[in-house]
N, CA and C atoms as a LAMMPS dump frame, in Angstrom:
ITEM: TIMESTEP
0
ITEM: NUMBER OF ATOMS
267
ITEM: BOX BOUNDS ff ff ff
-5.0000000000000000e+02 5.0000000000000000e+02
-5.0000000000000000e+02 5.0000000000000000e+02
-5.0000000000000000e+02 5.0000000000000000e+02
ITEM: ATOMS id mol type element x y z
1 1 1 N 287.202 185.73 -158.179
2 1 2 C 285.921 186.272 -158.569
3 1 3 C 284.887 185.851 -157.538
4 2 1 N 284.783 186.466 -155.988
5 2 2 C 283.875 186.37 -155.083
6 2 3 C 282.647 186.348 -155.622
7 3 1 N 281.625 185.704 -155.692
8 3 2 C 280.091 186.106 -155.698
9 3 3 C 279.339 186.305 -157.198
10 4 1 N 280.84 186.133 -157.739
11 4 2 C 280.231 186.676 -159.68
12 4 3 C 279.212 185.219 -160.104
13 5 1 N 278.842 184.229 -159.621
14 5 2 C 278.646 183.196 -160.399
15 5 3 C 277.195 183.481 -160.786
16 6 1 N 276.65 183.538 -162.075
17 6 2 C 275.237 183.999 -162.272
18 6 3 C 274.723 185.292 -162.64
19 7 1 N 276.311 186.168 -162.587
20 7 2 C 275.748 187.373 -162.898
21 7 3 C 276.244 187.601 -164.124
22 8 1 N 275.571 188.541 -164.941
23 8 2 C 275.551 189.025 -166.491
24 8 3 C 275.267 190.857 -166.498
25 9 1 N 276.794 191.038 -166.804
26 9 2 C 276.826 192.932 -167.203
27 9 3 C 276.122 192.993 -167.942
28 10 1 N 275.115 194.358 -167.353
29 10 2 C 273.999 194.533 -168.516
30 10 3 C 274.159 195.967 -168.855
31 11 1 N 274.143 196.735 -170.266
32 11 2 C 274.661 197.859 -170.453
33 11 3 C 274.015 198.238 -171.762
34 12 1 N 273.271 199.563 -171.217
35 12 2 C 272.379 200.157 -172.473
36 12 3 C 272.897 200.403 -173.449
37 13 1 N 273.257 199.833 -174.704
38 13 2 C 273.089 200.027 -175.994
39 13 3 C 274.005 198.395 -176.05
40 14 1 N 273.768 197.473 -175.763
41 14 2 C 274.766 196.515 -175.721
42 14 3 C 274.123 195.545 -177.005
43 15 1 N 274.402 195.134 -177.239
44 15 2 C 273.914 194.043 -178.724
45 15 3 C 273.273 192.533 -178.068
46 16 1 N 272.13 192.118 -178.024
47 16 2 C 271.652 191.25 -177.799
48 16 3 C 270.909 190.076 -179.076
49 17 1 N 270.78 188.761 -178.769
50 17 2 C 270.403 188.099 -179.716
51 17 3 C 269.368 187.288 -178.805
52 18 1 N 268.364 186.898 -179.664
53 18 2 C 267.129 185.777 -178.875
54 18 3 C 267.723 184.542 -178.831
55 19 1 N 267.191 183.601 -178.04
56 19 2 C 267.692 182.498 -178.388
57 19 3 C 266.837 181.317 -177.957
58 20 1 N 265.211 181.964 -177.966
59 20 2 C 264.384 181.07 -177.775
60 20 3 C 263.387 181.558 -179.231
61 21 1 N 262.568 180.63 -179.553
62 21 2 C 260.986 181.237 -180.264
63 21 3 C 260.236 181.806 -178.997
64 22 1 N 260.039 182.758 -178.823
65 22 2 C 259.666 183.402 -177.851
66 22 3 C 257.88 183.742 -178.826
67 23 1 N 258.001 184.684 -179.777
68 23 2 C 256.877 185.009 -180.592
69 23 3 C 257.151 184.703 -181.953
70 24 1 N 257.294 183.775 -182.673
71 24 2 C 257.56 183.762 -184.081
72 24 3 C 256.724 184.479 -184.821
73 25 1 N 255.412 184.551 -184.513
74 25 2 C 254.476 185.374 -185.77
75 25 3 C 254.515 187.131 -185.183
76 26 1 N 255.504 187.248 -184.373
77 26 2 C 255.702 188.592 -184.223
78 26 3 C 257.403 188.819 -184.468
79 27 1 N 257.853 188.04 -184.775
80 27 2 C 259.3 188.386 -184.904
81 27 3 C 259.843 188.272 -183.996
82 28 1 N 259.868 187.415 -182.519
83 28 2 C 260.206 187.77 -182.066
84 28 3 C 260.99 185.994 -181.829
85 29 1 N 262.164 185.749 -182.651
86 29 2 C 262.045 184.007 -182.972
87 29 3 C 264.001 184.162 -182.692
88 30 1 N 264.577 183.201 -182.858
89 30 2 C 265.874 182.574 -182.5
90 30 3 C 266.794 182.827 -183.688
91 31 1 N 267.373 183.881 -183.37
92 31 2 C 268.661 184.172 -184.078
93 31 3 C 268.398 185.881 -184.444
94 32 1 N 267.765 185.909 -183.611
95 32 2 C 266.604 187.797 -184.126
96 32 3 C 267.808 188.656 -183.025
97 33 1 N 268.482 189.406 -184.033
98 33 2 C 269.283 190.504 -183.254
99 33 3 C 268.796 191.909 -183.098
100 34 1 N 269.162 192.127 -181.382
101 34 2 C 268.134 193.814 -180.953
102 34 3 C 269.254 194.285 -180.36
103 35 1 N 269.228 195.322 -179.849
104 35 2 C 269.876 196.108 -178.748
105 35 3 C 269.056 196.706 -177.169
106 36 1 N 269.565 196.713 -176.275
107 36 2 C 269.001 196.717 -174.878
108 36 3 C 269.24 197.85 -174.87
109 37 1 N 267.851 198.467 -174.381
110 37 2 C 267.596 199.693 -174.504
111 37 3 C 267.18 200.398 -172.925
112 38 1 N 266.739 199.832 -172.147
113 38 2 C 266.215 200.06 -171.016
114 38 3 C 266.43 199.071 -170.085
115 39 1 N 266.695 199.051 -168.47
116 39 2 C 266.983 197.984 -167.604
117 39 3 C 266.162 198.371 -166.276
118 40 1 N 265.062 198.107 -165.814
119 40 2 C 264.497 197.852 -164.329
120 40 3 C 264.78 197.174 -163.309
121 41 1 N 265.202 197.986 -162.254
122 41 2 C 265.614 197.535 -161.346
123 41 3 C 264.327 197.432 -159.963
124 42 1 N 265.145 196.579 -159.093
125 42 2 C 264.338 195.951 -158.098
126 42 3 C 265.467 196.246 -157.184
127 43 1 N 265.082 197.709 -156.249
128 43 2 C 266.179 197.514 -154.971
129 43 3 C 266.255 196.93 -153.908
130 44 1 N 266.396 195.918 -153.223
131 44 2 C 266.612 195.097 -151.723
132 44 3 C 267.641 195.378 -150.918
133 45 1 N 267.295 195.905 -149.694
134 45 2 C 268.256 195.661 -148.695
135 45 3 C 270.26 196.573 -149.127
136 46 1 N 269.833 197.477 -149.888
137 46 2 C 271.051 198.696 -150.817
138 46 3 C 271.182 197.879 -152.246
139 47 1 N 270.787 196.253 -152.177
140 47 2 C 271.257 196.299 -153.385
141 47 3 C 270.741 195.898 -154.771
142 48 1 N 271.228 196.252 -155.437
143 48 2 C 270.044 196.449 -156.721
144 48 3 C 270.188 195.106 -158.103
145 49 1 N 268.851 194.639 -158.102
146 49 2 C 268.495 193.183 -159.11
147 49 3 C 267.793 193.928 -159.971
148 50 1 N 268.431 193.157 -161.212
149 50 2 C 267.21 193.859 -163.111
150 50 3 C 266.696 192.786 -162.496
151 51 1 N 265.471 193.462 -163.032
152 51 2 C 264.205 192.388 -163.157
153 51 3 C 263.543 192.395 -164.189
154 52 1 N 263.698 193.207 -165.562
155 52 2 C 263.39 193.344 -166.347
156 52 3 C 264.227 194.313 -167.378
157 53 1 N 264.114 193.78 -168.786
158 53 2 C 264.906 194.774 -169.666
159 53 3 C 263.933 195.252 -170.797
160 54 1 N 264.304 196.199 -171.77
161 54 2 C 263.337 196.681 -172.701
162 54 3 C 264.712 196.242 -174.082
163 55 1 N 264.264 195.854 -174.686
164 55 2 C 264.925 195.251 -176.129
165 55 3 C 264.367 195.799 -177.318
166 56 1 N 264.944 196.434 -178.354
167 56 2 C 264.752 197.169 -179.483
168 56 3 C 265.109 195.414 -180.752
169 57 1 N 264.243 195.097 -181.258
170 57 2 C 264.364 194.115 -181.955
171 57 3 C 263.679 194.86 -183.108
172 58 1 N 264.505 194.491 -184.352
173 58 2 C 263.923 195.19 -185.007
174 58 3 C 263.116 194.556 -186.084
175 59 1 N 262.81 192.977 -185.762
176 59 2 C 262.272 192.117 -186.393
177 59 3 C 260.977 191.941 -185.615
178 60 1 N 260.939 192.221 -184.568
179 60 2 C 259.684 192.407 -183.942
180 60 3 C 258.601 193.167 -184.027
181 61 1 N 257.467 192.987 -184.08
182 61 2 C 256.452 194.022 -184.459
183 61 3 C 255.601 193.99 -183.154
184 62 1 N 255.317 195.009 -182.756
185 62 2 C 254.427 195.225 -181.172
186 62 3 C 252.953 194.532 -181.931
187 63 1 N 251.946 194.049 -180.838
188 63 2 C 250.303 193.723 -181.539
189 63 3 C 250.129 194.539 -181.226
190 64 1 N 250.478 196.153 -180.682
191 64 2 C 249.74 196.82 -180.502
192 64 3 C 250.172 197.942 -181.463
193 65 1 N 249.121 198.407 -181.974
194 65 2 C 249.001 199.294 -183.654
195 65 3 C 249.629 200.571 -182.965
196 66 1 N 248.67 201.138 -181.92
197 66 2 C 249.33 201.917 -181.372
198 66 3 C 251.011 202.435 -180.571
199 67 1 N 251.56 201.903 -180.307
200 67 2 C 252.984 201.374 -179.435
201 67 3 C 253.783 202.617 -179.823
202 68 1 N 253.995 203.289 -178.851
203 68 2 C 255.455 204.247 -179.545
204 68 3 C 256.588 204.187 -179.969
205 69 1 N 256.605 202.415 -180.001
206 69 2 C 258.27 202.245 -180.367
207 69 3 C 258.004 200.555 -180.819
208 70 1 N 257.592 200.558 -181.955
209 70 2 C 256.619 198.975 -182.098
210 70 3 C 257.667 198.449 -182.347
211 71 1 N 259.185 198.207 -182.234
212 71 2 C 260.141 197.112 -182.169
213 71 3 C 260.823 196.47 -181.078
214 72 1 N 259.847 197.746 -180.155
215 72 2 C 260.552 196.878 -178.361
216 72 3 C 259.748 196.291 -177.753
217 73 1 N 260.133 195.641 -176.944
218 73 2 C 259.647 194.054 -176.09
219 73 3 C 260.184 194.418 -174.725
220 74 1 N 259.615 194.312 -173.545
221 74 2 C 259.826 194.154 -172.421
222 74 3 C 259.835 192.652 -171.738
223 75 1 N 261.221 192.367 -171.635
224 75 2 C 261.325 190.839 -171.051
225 75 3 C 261.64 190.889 -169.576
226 76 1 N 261.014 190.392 -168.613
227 76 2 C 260.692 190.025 -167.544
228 76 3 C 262.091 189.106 -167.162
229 77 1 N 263.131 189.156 -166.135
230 77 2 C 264.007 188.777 -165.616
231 77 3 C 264.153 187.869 -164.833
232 78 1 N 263.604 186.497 -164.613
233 78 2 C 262.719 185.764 -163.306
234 78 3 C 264.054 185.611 -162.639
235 79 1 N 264.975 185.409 -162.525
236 79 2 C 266.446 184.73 -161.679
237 79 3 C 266.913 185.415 -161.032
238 80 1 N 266.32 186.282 -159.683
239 80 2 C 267.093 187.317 -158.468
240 80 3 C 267.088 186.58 -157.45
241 81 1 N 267.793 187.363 -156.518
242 81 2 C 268.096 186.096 -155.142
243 81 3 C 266.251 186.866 -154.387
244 82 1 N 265.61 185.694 -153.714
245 82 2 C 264.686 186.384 -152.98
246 82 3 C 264.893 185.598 -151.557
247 83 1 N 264.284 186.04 -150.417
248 83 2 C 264.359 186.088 -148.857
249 83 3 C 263.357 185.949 -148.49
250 84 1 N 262.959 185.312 -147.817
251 84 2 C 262.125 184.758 -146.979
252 84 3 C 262.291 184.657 -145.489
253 85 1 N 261.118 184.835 -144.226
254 85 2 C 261.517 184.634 -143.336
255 85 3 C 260.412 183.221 -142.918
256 86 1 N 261.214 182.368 -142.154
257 86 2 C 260.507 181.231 -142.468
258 86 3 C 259.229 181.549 -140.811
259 87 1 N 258.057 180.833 -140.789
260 87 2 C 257.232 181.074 -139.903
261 87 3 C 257.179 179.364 -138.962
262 88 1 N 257.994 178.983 -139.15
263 88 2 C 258.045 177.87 -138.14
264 88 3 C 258.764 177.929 -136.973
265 89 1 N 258.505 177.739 -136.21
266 89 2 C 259.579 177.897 -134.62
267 89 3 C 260.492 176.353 -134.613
């Protein structure tokens, strides 16, 4: 398994669970089961990092009254490889 260490198949309609208190007074707390609904990608150099997913929780309530889909959450992905070119000689 070349290169797999760190990576996680991610696949729209896949069954996900929280596993932090992320928002408790929104539902959005530890042991709260959703399904992954959406995945954003970040392309570099041909190849492609999620950097973010959209999660259908259905214990979650959006603060926003308005929301077209007030049980999803967009979670932010922080762990991609990034590059730098260094400026020291």
């Amino acid at each position: 398994a070349h290169d797999l260490a760190g990576r996680l198949p991610l696949t729209i309609g896949m069954p996900i669970i929280v596993v932090d208190n992320v928002a408790v007074e929104l539902g959005l707390c530890n042991g709260s089961p959703g399904t992954l609904v959406n995945i954003q990608y970040l392309v570099n150099r041909g190849k492609r990092y999620a950097v973010s997913v959209e999660l259908d929780v259905p214990r979650y309530t959006s603060p926003d009254k308005h929301a077209p889909h007030p049980n999803r959450v967009l979670v932010p992905l922080t762990h991609f490889p990034l590059t730098y070119q260094s400026t020291t000689n």
